[in-house]
C-alpha positions as CSV (number, residue, x, y, z in Angstrom):
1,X,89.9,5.2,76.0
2,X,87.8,5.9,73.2
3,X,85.3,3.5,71.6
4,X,83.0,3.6,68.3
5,X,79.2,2.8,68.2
6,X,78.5,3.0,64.2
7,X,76.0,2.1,61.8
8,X,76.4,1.6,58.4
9,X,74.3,3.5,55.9
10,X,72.1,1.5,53.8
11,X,72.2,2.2,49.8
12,X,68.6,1.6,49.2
13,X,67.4,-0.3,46.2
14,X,70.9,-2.5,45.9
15,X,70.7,-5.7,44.6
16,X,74.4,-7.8,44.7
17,X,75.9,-7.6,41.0
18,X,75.0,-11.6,39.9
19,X,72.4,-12.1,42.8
20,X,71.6,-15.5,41.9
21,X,75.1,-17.0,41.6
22,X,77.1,-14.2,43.8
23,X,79.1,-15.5,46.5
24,X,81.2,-13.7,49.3
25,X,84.7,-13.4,49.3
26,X,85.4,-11.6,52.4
27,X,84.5,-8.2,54.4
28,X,87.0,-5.9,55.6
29,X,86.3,-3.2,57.8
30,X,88.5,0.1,56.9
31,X,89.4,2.9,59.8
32,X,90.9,6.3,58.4
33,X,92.2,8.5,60.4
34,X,94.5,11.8,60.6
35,X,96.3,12.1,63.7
36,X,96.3,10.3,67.1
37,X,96.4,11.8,71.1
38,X,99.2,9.7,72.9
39,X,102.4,8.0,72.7
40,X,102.5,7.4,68.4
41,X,105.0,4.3,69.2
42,X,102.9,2.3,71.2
43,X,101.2,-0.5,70.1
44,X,97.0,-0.5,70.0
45,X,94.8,-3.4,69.6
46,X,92.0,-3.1,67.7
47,X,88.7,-5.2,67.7
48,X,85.2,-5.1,66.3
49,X,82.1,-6.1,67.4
50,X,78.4,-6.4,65.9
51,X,76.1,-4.3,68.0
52,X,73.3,-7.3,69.0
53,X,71.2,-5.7,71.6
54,X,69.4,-2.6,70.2
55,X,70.3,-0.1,66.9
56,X,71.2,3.4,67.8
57,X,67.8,6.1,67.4
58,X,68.2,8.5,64.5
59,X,66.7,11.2,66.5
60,X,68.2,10.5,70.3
61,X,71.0,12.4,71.9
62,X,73.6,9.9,73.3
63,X,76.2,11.3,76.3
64,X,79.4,9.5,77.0
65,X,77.9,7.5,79.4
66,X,75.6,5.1,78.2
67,X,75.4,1.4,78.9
68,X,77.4,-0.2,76.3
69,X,75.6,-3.5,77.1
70,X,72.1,-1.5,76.0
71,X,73.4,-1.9,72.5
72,X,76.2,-4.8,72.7
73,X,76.4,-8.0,74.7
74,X,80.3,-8.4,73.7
75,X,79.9,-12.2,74.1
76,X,82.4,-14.5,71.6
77,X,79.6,-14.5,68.7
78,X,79.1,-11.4,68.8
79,X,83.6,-10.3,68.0
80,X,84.2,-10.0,64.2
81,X,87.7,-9.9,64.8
82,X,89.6,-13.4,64.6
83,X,92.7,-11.5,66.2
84,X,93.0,-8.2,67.4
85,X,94.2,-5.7,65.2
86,X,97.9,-4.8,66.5
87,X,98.7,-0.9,64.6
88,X,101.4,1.4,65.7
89,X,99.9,5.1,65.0
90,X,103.1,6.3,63.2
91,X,103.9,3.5,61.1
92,X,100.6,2.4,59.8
93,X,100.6,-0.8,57.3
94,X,98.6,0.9,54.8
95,X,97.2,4.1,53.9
96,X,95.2,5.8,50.6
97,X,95.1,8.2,48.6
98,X,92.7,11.6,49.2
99,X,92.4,13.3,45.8
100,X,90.5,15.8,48.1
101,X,93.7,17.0,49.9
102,X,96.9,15.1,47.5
103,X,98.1,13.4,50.4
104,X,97.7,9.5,52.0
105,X,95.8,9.4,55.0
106,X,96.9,6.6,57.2
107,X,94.1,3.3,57.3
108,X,93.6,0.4,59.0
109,X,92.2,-2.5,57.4
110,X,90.8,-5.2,59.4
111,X,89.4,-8.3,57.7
112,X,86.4,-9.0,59.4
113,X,85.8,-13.0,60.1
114,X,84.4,-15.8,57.4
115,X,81.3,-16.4,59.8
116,X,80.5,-12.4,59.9
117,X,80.9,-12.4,56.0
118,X,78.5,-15.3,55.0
119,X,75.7,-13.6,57.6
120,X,76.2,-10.0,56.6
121,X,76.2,-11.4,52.9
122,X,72.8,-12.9,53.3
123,X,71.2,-9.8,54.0
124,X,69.2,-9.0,51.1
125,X,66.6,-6.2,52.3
126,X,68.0,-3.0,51.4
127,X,64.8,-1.2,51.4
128,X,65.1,1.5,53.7
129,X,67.1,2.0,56.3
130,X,65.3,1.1,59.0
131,X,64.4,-2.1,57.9
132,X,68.4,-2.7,57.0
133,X,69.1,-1.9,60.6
134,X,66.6,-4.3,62.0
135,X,68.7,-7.1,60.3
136,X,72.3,-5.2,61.0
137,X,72.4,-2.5,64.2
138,X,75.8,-1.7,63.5
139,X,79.9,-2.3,65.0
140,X,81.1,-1.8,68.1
141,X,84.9,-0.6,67.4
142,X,86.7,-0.8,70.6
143,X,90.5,-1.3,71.5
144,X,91.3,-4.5,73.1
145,X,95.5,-4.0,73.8
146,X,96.9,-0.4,74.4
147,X,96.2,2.4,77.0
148,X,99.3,5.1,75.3
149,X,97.2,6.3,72.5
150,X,94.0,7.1,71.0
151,X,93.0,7.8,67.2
152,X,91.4,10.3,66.1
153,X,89.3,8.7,63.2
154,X,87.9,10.3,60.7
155,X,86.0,8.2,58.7
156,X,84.8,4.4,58.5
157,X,83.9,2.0,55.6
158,X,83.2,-1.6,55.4
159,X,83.3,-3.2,51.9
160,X,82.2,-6.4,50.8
161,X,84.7,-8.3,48.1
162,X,82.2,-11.2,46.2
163,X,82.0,-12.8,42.6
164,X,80.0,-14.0,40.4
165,X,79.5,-16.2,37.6
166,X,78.2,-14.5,34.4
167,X,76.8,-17.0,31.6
168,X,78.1,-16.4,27.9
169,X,76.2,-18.2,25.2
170,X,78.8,-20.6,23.3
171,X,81.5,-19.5,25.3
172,X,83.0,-20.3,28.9
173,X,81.6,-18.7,31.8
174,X,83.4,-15.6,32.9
175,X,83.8,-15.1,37.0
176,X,83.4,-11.2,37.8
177,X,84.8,-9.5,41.0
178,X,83.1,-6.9,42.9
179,X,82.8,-5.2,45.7
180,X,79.8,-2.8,47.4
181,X,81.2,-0.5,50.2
182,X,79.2,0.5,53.7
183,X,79.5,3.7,55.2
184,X,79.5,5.2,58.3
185,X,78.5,8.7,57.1
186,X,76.3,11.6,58.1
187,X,73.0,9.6,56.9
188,X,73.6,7.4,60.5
189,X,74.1,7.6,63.8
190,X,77.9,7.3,65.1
């Protein structure tokens, strides 16, 4: 078993595109990864939870046995998963594109739930990181279904899809799409 403590690194100095009159769409968490350990066949059940106890310590060293409930209580409000996330390592639903290396890099997108979006939306302080992860300590990325397999992920991003209304004078409003992308890079802990 192999699970995921994250944070998200905070792009300091954002402000959503249309702040006044943006509005979430949805968030959707995005795992890539290159290989897996295991049986590649059998299913694994993915689900995500937002850390609600304490934020990880930019400067602490953290061994493979620390209390999980130190940093998540994994009660129901605190699962950003509706369902868990059933992927077969082999056959994965999507994948995309690495102009680094020319080839597709298997992904797994999980949408995370309507609740999660409308609170993670409303976090407007994006001022440091510190103060970001005082209002968001990060996901908890466990698996939930599955013991044949693990993945070996390589990288993690959560984007936010949202519009907003843009005013034209003597002309009808135009609705613009956007998104921001979260990651969990080498600017957090993870």
């Amino acid at each position: 078993k192999a699970d995921i403590l994250a944070q998200l690194a905070c792009p300091e100095g954002f402000v959503y595109s249309g702040n006044e009159t943006a509005v979430v769409d949805s968030v959707c968490l995005y795992l890539y990864y290159k290989n897996w350990y295991g049986d590649s066949h059998a299913p694994l059940g993915i689900a995500v939870y937002e850390m609600d106890q304490q934020s990880l310590q930019e400067n602490a060293s953290y061994q493979s046995n620390i209390l999980l409930s130190d940093y998540c209580s994994l009660v129901d409000s605190t699962c950003i998963t509706t369902d868990s996330k059933i992927i077969i390592p082999c056959t994965p639903t999507d994948s995309s594109y690495s102009s680094e290396t020319e080839t597709f890099i298997p992904t797994i997108r999980i949408k995370l739930s309507d609740e999660f979006a409308q609170r993670f939306f409303r976090i407007k302080d994006f001022s440091s990181q510190k103060a970001f992860n005082q209002l968001f300590k990060g996901l908890y990325i466990c698996t939930d279904f599955g013991a044949s397999s693990v993945l070996y992920v390589n990288d993690i991003t959560m984007t936010v899809f949202y519009h907003f209304t843009k005013q034209r004078p003597q002309m009808s409003d135009t609705i613009i799409h956007d998104t921001r992308a979260f990651y969990a890079n080498e600017e957090v802990r993870q």
